[in-house]
C-alpha positions in Angstrom: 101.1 97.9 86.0 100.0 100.0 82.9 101.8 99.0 79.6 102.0 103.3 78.7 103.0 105.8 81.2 100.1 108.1 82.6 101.5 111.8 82.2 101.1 114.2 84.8 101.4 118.0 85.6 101.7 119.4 88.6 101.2 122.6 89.3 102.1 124.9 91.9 104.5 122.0 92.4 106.7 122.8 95.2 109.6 120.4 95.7 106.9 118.0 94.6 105.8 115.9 97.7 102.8 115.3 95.7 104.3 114.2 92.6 106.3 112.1 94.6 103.4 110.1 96.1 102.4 109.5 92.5 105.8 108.0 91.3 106.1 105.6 94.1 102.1 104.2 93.6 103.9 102.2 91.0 101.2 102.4 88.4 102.8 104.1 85.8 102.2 107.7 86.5 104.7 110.0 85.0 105.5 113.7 85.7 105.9 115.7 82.3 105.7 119.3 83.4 105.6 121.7 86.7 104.9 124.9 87.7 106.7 126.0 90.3 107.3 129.7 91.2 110.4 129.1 94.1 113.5 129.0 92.4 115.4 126.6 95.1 111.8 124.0 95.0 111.8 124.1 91.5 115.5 123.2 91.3 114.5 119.9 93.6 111.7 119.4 91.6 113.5 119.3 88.6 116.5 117.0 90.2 114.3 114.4 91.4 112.1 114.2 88.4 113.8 115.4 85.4 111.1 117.0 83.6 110.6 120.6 82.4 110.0 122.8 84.7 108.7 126.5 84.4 110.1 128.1 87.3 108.1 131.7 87.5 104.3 132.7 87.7 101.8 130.5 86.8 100.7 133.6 85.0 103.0 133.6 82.7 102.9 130.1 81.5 101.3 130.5 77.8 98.8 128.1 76.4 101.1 126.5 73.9 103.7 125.5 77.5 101.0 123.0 78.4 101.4 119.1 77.0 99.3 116.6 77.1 98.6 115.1 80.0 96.3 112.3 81.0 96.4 114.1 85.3 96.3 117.1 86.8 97.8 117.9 90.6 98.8 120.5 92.4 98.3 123.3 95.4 97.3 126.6 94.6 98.9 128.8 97.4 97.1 128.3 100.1 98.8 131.6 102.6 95.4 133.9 101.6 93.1 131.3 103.2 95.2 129.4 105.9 95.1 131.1 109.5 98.2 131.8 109.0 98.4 133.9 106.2 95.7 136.5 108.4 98.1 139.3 108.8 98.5 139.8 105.0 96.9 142.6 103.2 94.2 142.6 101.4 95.4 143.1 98.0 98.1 140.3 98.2 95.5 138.0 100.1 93.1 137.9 96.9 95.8 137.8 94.4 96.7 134.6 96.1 93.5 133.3 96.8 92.9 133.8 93.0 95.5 131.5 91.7 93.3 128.4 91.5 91.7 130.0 88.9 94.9 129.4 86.9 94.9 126.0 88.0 91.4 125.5 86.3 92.9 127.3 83.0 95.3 124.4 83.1 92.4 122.0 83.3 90.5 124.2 80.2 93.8 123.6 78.4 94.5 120.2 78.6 91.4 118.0 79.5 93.0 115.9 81.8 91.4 112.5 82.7 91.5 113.6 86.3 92.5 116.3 88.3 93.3 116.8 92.2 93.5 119.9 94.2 95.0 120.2 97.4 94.9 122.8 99.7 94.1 124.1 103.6 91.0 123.1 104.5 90.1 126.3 105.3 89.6 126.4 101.3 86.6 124.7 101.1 85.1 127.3 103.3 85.6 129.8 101.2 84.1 131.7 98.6 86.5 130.8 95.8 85.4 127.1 96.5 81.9 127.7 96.1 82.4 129.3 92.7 84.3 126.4 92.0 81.5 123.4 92.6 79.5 126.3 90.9 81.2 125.9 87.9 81.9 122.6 88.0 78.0 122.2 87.6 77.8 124.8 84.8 81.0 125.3 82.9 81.5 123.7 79.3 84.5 122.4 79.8 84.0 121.2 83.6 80.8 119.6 83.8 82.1 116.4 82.1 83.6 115.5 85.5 82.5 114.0 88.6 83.7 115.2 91.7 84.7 114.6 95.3 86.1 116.6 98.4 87.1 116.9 102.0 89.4 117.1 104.7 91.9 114.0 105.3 94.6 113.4 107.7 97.6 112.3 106.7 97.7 109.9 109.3 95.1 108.1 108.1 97.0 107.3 105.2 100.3 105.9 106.7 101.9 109.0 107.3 103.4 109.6 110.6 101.9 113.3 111.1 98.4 114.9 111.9 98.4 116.9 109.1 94.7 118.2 108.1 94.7 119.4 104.0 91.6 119.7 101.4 91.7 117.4 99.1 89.3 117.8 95.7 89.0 115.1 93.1 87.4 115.4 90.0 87.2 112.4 87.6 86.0 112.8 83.7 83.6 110.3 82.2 82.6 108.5 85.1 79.5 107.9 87.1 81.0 109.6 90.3 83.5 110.1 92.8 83.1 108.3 95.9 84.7 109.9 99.4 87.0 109.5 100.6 89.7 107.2 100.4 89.6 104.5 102.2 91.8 104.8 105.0 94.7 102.6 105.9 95.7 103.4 109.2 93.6 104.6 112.4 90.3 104.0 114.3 88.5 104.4 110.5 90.7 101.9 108.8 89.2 98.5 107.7 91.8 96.5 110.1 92.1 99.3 112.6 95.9 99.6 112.0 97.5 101.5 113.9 98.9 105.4 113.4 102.6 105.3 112.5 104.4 106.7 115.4 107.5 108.9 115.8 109.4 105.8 117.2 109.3 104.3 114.0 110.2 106.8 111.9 112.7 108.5 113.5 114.4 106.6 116.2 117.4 104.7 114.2 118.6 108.1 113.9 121.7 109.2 115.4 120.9 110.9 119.1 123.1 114.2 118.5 124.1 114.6 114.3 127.8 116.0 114.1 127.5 118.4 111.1 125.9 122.0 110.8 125.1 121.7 107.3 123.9 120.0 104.8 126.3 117.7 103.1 126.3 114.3 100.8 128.1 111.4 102.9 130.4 108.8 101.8 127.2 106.6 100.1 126.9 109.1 98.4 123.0 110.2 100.1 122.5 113.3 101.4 122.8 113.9 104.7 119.9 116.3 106.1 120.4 114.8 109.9 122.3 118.1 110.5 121.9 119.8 114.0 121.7 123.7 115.3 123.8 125.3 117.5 121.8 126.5 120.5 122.9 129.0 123.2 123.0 127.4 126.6 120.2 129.3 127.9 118.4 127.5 125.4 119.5 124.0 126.2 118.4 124.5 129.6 115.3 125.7 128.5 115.1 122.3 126.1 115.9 120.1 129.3 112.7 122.0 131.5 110.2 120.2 128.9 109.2 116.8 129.8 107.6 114.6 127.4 104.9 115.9 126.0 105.6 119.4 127.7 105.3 122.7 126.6 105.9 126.4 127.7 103.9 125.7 130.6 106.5 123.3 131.8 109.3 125.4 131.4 107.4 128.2 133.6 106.8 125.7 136.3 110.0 124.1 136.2 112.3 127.0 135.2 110.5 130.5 135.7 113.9 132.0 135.5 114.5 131.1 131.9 110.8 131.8 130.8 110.9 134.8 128.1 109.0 138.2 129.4 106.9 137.7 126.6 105.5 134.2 127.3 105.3 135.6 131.3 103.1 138.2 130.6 100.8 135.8 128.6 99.2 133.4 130.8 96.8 131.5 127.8 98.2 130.7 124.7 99.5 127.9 121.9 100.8 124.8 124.1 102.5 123.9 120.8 105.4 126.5 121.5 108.2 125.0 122.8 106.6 121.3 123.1 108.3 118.5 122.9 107.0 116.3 120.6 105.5 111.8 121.4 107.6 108.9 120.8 104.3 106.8 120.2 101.8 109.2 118.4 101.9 110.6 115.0 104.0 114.0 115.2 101.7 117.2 115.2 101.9 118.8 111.9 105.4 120.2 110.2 105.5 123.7 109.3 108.5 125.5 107.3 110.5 126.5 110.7 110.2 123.4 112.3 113.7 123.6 113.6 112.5 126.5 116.1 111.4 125.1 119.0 109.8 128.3 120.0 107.7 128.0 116.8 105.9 124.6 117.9 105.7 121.3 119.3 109.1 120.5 117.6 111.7 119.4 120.2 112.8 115.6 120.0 110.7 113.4 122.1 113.2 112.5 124.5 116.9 114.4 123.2 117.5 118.1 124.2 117.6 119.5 120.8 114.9 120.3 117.7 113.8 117.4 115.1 116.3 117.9 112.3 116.1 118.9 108.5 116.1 114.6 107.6 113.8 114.0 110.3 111.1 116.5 109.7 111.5 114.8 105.8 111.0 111.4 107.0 107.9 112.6 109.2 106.7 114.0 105.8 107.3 110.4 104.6 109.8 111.5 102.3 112.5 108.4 101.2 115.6 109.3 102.3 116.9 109.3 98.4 115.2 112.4 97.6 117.4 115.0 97.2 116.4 118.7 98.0 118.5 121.3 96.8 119.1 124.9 98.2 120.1 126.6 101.6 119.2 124.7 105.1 116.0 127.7 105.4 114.8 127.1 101.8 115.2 123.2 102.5 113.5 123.5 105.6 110.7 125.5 103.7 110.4 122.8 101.1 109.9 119.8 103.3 107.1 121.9 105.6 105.6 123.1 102.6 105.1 119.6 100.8 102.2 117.6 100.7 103.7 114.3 102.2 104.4 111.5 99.5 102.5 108.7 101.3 99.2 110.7 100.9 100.0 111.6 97.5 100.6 107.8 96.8 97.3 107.0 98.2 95.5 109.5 96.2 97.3 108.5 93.1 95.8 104.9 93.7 92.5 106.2 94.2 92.7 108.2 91.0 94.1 105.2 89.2 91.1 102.8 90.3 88.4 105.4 89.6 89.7 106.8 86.3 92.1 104.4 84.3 92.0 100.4 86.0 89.3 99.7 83.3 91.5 101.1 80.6 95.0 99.1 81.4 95.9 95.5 81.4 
């Protein structure tokens, strides 16, 4: 344990998933400003962490807004490069896929120890990360740090998701950056531990919740285990899918409750309308997980979606963060994140490569 705090920023900060994974490493990490552009993720950000918090563009955050700060984490928006984010224009692809440049300002600005960009891993396909490693070879202010960079899973860090993200690390002062992390879970982990499944996150949870919205219960914890309101057309359509179904199920068991659209496409996603493992790592969480026609997202064995506390928990957020805002921007929040358990794991490696040798 570090006798002085080790001040963070996070930028692009979201509800701050991230920062989270840094506060709960336990090594003295300490979140001093955000950037956060969502008005409802910025207001959890700031409830769970207390620190200032600019809550508009990046862009607009002048020179003299930036602290000290011995780290540097964040996501620049990743919607221009994911495959999601295909059927944007042009114009507001690029003015997205520019933003890590203000990310890099950031770094100019303060000279962070270390800094750790996360992103989709289509990222470090792109041309915007080749300039990057360019610069980080050439620039003044860049080439004092060592670098390292790939894809992880968040399963292979404890997380009970297969959830794919770029992860960059660049360390200042040091000889380099060795990658990756070590995992801790999975065929690849020094004890071969095993995934954390569904069953173990979720099951304690009650089959059916009661309430329709979000509310704070009697202990005074927030109670996110909140359920929809499906039509009965729908319910049937839940009970078609076996374990480990999908659409295809529901057209072989129920063809009379398949949609015209999914019977006029005979190849597709067998994500849609899936129902999800008890004993594997949930596929990855996305912002409307609570649609079933969305994804892989029913219950593995209850006729109705995860819910709002159990897409958090397969995030591996603790159930004492608070997230503030309507059920669609809390929903948007929690598939947004990057989950706390790899951002714990990240924040160790960090702390062993860039400040161990510095704290008692």
């Amino acid at each position: 344990m570090t006798t002085e705090a080790l001040t963070v920023i996070d930028l692009f900060a979201g509800a701050g998933g991230l920062a989270q994974g840094f506060k709960q490493a336990k090594l003295g990490y300490q979140t001093v400003f955000a950037v956060e552009i969502d008005p409802a993720a910025a207001r959890t950000f700031k409830q769970n962490f207390g620190c200032p918090v600019y809550d508009g563009p990046i862009e607009k955050v002048s020179d003299e807004d930036y602290p000290k700060a011995d780290v540097i984490i964040g996501g620049p928006p990743c919607q221009g490069f994911s495959p999601l984010g295909r059927d944007r224009d042009d114009a507001s692809r690029a003015v997205l896929n520019e933003l890590w440049q203000q990310y890099l300002r950031a770094v100019r600005l303060v000279r962070p120890k270390a800094f750790v960009i996360e992103n989709v891993p289509e990222f470090q396909k792109s041309a915007q990360f080749a300039r990057l490693l360019q610069l980080m070879e050439t620039d003044e202010d860049l080439k004092d740090y060592k670098f390292g960079y790939g894809v992880l899973n968040a399963a292979d860090y404890g997380v009970p998701q297969n959830r794919r993200r770029g992860i960059f690390v660049a360390v200042r002062d040091v000889e380099e950056v060795p990658w990756p992390p070590e995992p801790t879970h999975g065929p690849n982990s020094s004890g071969n531990t095993p995934y954390v499944s569904l069953r173990s996150t979720i099951a304690d949870l009650p089959d059916y919740p009661e309430r329709t919205e979000i509310t704070v219960d009697e202990s005074g914890r927030q109670d996110l285990h909140i359920r929809r309101t499906p039509t009965q057309k729908s319910l049937e359509r839940y009970r078609a899918i076996p374990p480990g179904g999908n659409r295809f199920d529901l057209r072989r068991n129920r063809p009379d409750l398949e949609p015209r659209c999914w019977a006029e496409k005979a190849t597709g996603t067998t994500d849609v309308m899936g129902r999800l493992w008890w004993d594997r790592p949930s596929v990855t969480i996305r912002t409307e997980f609570y649609k079933p026609e969305k994804g892989r997202y029913l219950h593995p064995v209850h006729d109705r979606p995860i819910t709002h506390r159990e897409a958090a928990r397969i995030q591996s957020f603790p159930d004492d963060f608070v997230f503030v805002g309507s059920k669609i921007e809390v929903a948007r929040q929690i598939g947004n994140a990057v989950p706390p358990l790899l951002g714990q794991k990240l924040a160790q490696f960090v702390y062993d490569l860039a400040f161990a040798s510095e704290c008692p």
